[in-house]
Each structure stands twice: as C-alpha cells, then as structure tokens.
C-alpha positions as CSV (number, residue, x, y, z in Angstrom):
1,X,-5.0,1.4,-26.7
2,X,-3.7,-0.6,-23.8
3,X,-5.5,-3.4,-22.0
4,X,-7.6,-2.7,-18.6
5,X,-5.9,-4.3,-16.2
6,X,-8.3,-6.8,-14.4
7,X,-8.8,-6.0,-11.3
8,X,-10.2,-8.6,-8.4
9,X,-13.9,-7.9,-7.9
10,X,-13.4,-7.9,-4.4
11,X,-9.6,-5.2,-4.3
12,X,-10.0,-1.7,-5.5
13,X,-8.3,-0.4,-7.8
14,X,-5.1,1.0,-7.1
15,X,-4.1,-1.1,-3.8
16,X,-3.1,-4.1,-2.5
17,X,-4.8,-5.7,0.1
18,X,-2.0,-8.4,2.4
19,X,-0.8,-9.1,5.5
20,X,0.4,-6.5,7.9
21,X,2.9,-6.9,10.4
22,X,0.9,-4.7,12.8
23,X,3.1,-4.7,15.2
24,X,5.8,-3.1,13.0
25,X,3.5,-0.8,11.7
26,X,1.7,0.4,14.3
27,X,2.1,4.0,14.5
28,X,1.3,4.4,10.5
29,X,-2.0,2.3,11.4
30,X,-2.4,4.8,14.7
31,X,-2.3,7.5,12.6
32,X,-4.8,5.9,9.7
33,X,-7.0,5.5,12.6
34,X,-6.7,9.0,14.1
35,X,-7.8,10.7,11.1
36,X,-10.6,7.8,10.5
37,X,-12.2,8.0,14.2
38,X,-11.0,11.1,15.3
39,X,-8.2,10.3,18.5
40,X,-6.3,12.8,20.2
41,X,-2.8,11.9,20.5
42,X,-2.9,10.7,24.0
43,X,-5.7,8.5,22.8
44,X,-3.1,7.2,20.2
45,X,-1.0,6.3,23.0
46,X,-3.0,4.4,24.8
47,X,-4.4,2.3,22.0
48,X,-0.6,1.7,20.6
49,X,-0.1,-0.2,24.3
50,X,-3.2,-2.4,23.5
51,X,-2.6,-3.2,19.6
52,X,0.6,-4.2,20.5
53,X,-0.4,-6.8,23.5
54,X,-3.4,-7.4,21.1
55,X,-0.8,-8.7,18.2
56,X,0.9,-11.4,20.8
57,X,-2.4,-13.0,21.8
58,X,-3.2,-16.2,19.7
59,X,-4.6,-16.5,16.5
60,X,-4.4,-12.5,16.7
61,X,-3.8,-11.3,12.5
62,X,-4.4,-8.3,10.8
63,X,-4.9,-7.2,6.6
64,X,-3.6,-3.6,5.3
65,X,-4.6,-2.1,2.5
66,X,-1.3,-0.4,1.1
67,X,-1.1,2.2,-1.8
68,X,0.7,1.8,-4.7
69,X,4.3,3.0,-2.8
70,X,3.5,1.0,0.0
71,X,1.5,3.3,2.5
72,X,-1.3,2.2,4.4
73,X,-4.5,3.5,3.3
74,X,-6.4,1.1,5.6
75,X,-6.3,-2.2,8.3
76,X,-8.1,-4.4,10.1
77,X,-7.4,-6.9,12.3
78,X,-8.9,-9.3,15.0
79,X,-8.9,-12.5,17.0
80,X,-10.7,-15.9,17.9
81,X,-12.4,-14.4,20.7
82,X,-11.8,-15.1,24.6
83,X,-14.3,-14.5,27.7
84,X,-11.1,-13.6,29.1
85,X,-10.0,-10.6,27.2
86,X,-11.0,-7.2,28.4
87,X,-13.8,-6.2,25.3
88,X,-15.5,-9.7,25.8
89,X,-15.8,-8.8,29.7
90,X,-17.4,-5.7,29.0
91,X,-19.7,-6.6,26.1
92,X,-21.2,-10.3,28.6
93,X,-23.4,-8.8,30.5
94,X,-25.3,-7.2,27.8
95,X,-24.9,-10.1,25.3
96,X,-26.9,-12.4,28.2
97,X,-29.1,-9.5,28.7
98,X,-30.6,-9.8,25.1
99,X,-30.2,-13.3,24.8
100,X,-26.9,-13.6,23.2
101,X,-24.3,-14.2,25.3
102,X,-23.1,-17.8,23.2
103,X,-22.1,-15.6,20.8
104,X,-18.8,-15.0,22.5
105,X,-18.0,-18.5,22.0
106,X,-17.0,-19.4,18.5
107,X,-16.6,-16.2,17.2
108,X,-13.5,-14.2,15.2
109,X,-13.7,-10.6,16.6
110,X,-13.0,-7.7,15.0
111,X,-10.6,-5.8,16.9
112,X,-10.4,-2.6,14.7
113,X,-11.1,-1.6,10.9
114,X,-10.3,1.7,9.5
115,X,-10.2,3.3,6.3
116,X,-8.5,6.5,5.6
117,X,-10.8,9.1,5.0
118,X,-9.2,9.7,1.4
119,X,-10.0,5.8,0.4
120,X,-13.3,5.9,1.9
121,X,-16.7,4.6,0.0
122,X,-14.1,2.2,-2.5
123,X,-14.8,-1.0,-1.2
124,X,-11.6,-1.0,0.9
125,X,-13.2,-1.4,4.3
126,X,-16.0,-3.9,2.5
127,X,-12.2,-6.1,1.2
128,X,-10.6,-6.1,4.7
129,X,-13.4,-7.2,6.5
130,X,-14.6,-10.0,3.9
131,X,-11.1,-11.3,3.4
132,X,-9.8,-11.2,7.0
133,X,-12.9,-13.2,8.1
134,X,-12.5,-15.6,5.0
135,X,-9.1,-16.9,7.2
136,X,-10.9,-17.4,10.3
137,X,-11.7,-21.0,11.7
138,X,-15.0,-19.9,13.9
139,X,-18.3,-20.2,12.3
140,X,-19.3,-16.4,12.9
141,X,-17.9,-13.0,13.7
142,X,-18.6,-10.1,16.3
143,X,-17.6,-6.9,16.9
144,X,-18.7,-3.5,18.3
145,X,-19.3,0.1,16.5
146,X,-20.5,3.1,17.4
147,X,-24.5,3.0,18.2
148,X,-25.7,5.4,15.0
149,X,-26.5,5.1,12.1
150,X,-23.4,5.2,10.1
151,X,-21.5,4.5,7.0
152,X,-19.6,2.0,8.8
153,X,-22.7,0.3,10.5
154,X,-24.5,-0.4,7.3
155,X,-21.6,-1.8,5.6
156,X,-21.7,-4.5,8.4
157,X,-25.5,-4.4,8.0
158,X,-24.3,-5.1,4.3
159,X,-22.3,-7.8,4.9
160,X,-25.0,-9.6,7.3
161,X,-23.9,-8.6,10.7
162,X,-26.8,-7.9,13.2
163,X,-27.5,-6.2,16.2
164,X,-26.9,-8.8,18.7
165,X,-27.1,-5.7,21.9
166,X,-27.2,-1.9,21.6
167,X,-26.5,0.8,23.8
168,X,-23.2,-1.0,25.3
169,X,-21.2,1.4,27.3
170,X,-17.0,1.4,27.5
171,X,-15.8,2.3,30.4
172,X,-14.1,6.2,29.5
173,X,-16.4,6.1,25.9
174,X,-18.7,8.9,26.0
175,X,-20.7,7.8,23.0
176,X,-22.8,4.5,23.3
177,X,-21.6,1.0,21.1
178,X,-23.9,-1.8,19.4
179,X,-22.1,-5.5,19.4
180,X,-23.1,-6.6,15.8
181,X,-22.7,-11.1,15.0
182,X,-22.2,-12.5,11.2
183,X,-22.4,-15.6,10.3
184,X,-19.3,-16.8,8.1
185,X,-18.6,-16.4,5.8
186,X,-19.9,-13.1,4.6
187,X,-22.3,-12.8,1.8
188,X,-20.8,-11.5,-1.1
189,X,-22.5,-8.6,-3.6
C-alpha cells in the first residue's frame, strides 16, 4: 500500500495554492469568475479594464488556486486600501453612517475571491482568503459581498469578518452589498 501523501491542513487536496500573475491571467480568472458570480460577457469586459488597473496599484497581489495541470480553479486578490480608490468612495458614506468609517484606514481589501463552481465547499475559498491576508501588513481586512445569506457570507462569518454596514448600493448593481471587517489575522478551525 502506498503512503498518503500529507497534505497541508490549510490546501486541498489536489491543488496548489501560489502566486498569480493576474495580470497575465486575467481572462482565465474572468472566466472562473463568470461561471462563479454569474457575468454576462460585456460584464467580463468591463471588469478585465479594472483588474488590470487594479494589478498596477501598490501593494495590489493576488493567490490562485491551480489544478494539478496548471488551470485555475480559483483567485483572490486585494489591496492596502485607499480613500481614494473608487469602492472605498462608494462604501464611506455608509461606513460613517454606522459608525465605521476608520475602518477604511488600515485595512487590506479584498478585491475579488472566486471559486469555480466544480471546487466549491473544499476549503479552496477558506485557503485563499486565510493565506492572502496572512501577507498583508494592515492590522484588519474589509470587503464587500452580496447582502444574503450565502455560502460565501458565512465563510467570512467563519473566518471572523463582521457586518460593519449593510444594504450598500453600487452604482449599476441591482442587488444590495454588506462591507464585512476582520481582524488579522484570521482565526483558524
């Protein structure tokens, strides 16, 4: 009988989880993404413009998870946040409104995490978050999800982000967002 392989507690099985040059990659992360949140290809469009301006800000770094043969089965990545960037601008005025708004200050920002559907409920999502906030210099983390209950708002919930505001409205989003803080570095299971 052959040995189990050991396996990090915090890396499924079966993938990698490393650096991704996002900006090289972009397209295969789009279309992770579009099957994960559901875009329409001019949506795609759009966000390729913005994840590529995203990747040239500072301290700007994404994590991939990548199959065995190298394809991306999942990403995240994120910033030290600004007051200056478009999201922070948006998100302000609700942060102050609930007594929040220092959290802008100090804070990595997750910019976008996605699983493909196919590695969903493995941990992947749980690995990319944990270990792309491990890297970050700020003391906590924020970022913004869709206001339901979810699969991906209780892994956050899991990993100790809270509601910091709710019902925060995108300009050209039809469906309401919740900015959610965490203290870092995440807890652990």
């Amino acid at each position: 009988m052959l040995p189990t392989p050991e396996v990090e507690p915090d890396r499924p099985a079966g993938l990698r989880i490393g650096p991704l040059d996002l900006a090289a990659r972009v397209d295969e992360a789009l279309r992770v993404q579009a099957v994960a949140f559901g875009l329409s290809e001019e949506e795609v469009g759009i966000r390729r413009y913005i994840v590529q301006r995203h990747m040239t800000l500072r301290g700007a770094r994404a994590l991939g998870a990548f199959t065995e043969d190298g394809a991306l089965a999942g990403f995240v990545y994120g910033m030290p946040n600004d007051r200056t960037h478009w999201w922070s601008t948006i998100v302000e005025p609700y942060l102050r409104a609930a007594g929040h708004e220092d959290w802008l200050d100090g804070s990595f920002v997750i910019t976008e995490l996605h699983v493909h559907p196919g590695f969903q409920g493995h941990g992947v999502g749980r690995t990319l978050l944990t270990r792309i906030t491990d890297s970050a210099a700020e003391p906590r983390s924020i970022l913004s999800a869709i206001d339901t209950e979810s699969p991906a708002r209780g892994l956050y919930r899991a990993l100790g982000y809270r509601d910091l505001a709710r019902r925060v409205h995108f300009p050209s989003a039809s469906l309401p967002y919740a900015v959610m803080g965490a203290e870092l570095p995440l807890p652990r299971p």
